[in-house]
Each structure stands twice: as structure tokens, then as C-alpha cells.
N, C-alpha and C positions, 0 to 999 in steps of 0.2 A: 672696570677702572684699572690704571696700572698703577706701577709702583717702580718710583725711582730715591736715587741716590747721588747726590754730587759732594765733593770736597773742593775746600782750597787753604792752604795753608804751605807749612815744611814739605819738600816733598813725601808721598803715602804711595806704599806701596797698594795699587787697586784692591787687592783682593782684603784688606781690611774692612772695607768694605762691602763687595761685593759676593766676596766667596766663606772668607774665615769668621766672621760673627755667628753667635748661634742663629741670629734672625738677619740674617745676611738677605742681598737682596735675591743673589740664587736662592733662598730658604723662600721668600716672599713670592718667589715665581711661581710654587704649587702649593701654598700654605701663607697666604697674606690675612692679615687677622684686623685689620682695620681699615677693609674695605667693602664693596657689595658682594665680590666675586672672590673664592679664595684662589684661582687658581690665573694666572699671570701667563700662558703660555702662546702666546700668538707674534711670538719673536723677541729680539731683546738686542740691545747696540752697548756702546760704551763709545765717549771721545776722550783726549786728554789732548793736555798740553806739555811740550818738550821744548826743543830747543830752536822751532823755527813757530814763527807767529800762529800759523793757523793748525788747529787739532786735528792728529791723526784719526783715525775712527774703524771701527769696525760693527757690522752687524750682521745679523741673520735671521732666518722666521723660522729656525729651531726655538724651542723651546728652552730658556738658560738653563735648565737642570739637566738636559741631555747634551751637550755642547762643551766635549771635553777641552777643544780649546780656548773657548773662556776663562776658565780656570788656569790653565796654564798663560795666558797673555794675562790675567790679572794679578797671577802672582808672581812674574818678570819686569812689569812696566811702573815704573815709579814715577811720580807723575805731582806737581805743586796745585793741581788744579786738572778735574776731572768731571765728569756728569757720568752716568748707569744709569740704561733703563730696562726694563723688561715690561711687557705688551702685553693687554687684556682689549681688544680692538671693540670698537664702538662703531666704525664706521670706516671703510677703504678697506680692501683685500689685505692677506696676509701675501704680503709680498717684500722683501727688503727695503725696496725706494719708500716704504710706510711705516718703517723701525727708525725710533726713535735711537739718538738724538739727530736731528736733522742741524745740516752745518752751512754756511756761505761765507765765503772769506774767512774772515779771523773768529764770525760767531759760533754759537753750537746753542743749542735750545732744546727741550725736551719737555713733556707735557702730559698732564693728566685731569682729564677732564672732557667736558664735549661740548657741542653747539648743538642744541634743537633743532630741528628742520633744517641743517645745513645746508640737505642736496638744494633748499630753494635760494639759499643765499650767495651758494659758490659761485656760481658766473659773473653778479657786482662785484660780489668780492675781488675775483681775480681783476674785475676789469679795473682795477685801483693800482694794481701792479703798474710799474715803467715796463720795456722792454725787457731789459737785463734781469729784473726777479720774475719776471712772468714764466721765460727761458728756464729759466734754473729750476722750478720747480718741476720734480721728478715724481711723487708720486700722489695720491689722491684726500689725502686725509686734511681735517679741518685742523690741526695741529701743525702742520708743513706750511699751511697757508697762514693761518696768523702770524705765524712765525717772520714771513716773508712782507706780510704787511706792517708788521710794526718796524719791520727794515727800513720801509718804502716811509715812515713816519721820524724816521730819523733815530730809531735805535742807535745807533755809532754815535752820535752824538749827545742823547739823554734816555737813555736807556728805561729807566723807570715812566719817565714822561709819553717815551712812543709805547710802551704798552697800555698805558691809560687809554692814548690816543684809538690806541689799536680795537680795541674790548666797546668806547667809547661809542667809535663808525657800527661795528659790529650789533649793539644792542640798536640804537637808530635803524640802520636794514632791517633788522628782524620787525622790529614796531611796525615799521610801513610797510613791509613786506605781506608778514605773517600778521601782526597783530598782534603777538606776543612773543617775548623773549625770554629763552631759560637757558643761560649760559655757568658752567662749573668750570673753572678754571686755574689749578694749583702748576706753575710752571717753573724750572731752573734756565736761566742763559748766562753766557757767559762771553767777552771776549779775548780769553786767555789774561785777563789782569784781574778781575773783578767777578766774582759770581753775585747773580742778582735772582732772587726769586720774586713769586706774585701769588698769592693766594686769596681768592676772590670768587664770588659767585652771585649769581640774580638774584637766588633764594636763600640765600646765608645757611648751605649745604654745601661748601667746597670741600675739593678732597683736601683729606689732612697735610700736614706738613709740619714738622719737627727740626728744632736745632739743638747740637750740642757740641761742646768740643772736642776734638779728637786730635792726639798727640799736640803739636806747636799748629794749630791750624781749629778749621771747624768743617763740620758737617752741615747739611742738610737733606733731610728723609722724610719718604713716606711715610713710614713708620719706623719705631724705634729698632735697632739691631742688634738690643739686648734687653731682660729686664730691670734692669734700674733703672727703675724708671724716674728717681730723682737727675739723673743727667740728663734728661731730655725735655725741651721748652716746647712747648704746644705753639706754635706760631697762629696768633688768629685772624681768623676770618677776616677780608677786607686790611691786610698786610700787605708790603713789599718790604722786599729782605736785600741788606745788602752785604756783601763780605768782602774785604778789601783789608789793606794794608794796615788799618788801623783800627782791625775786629769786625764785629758785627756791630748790622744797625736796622733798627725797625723801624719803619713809618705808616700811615695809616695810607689806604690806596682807593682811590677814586676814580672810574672807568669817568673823564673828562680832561677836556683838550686844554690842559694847561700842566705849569711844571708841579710834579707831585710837592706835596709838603715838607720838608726839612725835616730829617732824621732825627729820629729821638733815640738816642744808643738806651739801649739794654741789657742787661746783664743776664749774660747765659755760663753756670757755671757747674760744674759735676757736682 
């Protein structure tokens, strides 16, 4: 499994994040303590956003703890709104086009978690694509491709609703397909205004996901990147998260093709 990191808030310099915590997520890349795998090294990206709509980005299929310029691009770029991830691969080559966060337009989306038997699902899958997202999609992994389907679903428009949508078409193939469905799926997107999460899974075993606040702004993590552990809210199972202008907000998430439930804010506080 891997392990990611996004902010949005005041602008934050990346590496509070990413490099300068004790349990930073460079720290999580060979030494993650609340997942199957402690070691994160099958490549690792970062996007942000600046002063033009769509996120710049960088990645590599180094491993974050060897990758001296990570650290130096994350403790230069300041940034109101960000995703970090680093790669523990489950399935597609360790190749760049397969390093999270994956971007289109003004999106960026990053993911932790898997599809069961995907190789038998991927060719409906894609054939759900239009043109344009079929095109774009550069490397092989079942992460790039949801991503692109909950596009095709109207993300730009209701963001939490196309990923129900998304997860929704997804558990259906698999039934008819396979017979059975085992989907884990803890994700961050974002289109430079609004970060949105989704923690969810078939068997109510998704990977984790935590929020707290940090500096004029908040986080959201894999795991925490310190111990106090009283700043840190266990976001649960069958979640969608949102963070926007007016805080956070949790709602409960339902892989079905309608618009999610109406936020119920939460109080997340150090």
C-alpha cells in the first residue's frame, strides 16, 4: 500500500510536510507504521498549485529517500494547496507514467488502495472513456484509470458524486464479470480550489486516512507525521472529506449513482 500527504490552506511550505516532520512522508517511504508494507519505495510524485490554474508536478520511480531533489523542491515551493505521494506498487510497472499523483487539466488525484482482478476489468473499464480521457491516459495502473473515469462521470462538476459514481460502475463489472468484488480505496483530488478525499472499501478495511490542522489551513494523511496523537482525527471508513474555504466537512460515502449526502462539518482540532 502507499502513503500520501495533501494540504490546503495559507500557503505551506511542501516540506512540512513532506520532508521536515519526524514522520514525514519521506520518513513513511522506508519506515510506514500503519500499513501492510513498511517500506514505500516504488517511486513517489508531488503536484501543487501556484499561480496558474493547473498543477505543476513532478515525479520519479526513485525511491523518496534517495531523491535529493525532492527535498530541495520541497523546501523552496510554497504552495495553498498540494498532494505527495510515495509508491508501494500493487500492480503496473514501476515506471513514471505509474507515479502518483496523476493530473488532467486543472485535476490532480492520488490513491491508495487496489482493484481485485483488475487486469479482467480494465478493457470495459477503459472502454467507458470518450476520446479525449482514453488519449490521455499514459500509464497502466488501476489508479490512473479511475481517476479518468470519474472524469468521464462528471468530476468537474460534482466531485464527490462522480466518484460514488465511479467505485459504483466499478463494483457492478466486477459482480458480472468476476463474481465477486474487493475494492480498497482511500484517495485525495483536488481541482486547485477545493481538496476532496474518499475513504471507502468492499470489506470495511480501507487504507487509513487522518486529518488535522496545520498552520491557517489542514491536512490530510496517511498516517500521522508526529506523535500526538490527540491532533490527529481518524477519518472513518465509508467517508468523503472535503476542505475548502469554509474548513472541513465529512459526510458519509456511498459507491451509488446519486448526489452524495449533505455534509455534516466536524470538528477537527489540535
Amino acid at each position: 500500500m502507499c502513503r500520501w500527504a495533501a494540504y490546503r490552506g495559507d500557503p505551506l511550505y511542501l516540506e512540512e510536510l513532506v520532508s521536515s516532520p519526524a514522520h514525514s512522508l519521506i520518513e513513511q517511504s522506508h519506515c510506514a507504521t500503519r500499513a501492510k508494507t513498511a517500506t514505500n519505495g516504488d517511486g513517489f510524485g508531488i503536484a501543487w498549485y501556484g499561480d496558474r490554474p493547473e498543477p505543476g508536478r513532478y515525479r520519479d520511480i526513485l525511491p523518496a529517500w534517495s531523491d535529493c531533489n525532492l527535498k530541495s523542491l520541497a523546501r523552496q515551493i510554497r504552495s495553498p494547496l498540494f498532494l505527495a505521494h510515495v509508491r508501494a506498487a500493487t500492480g503496473g510497472g514501476t515506471r513514471r507514467d505509474n507515479c502518483h499523483p496523476f493530473t488532467h487539466d486543472t485535476w490532480s488525484f492520488m490513491h491508495n488502495g487496489q482493484i481485485s482482478g483488475f487486469e479482467r476489468l480494465r478493457r470495459p473499464m477503459e472502454a467507458m472513456l470518450d476520446d479525449e480521457l482514453f488519449n490521455a491516459r499514459g500509464g497502466t495502473t488501476d489508479s490512473e484509470l479511475m481517476f479518468l473515469l470519474a472524469l468521464q462521470f462528471g468530476l468537474r462538476e460534482a466531485p464527490i458524486a462522480a466518484m460514488a459514481e465511479m467505485i459504483g460502475v466499478v463494483e457492478e463489472l466486477a459482480e458480472s464479470i468476476i463474481g465477486s468484488i474487493l475494492l480498497r480505496f482511500t484517495a485525495a483530488f483536488s481541482d486547485g480550489k477545493s481538496l476532496y478525499a474518499v475513504r471507502y472499501a468492499t470489506d470495511r478495511k480501507a487504507p487509513t486516512l487522518y486529518a488535522s490542522p496545520v498552520g491557517a489551513g489542514y491536512c490530510l494523511v496517511s498516517e500521522p507525521l508526529n506523535d500526538d496523537v490527540d491532533a490527529w482525527a481518524e477519518i472513518p471508513d465509508g467517508s468523503a472529506v472535503t476542505v475548502g474555504m469554509n474548513g472541513i466537512d465529512v459526510a458519509d460515502f456511498r459507491p451509488e449513482k446519486r448526489t452524495a449526502a449533505k455534509p455534516q462539518r466536524v470538528a477537527i482540532s489540535a
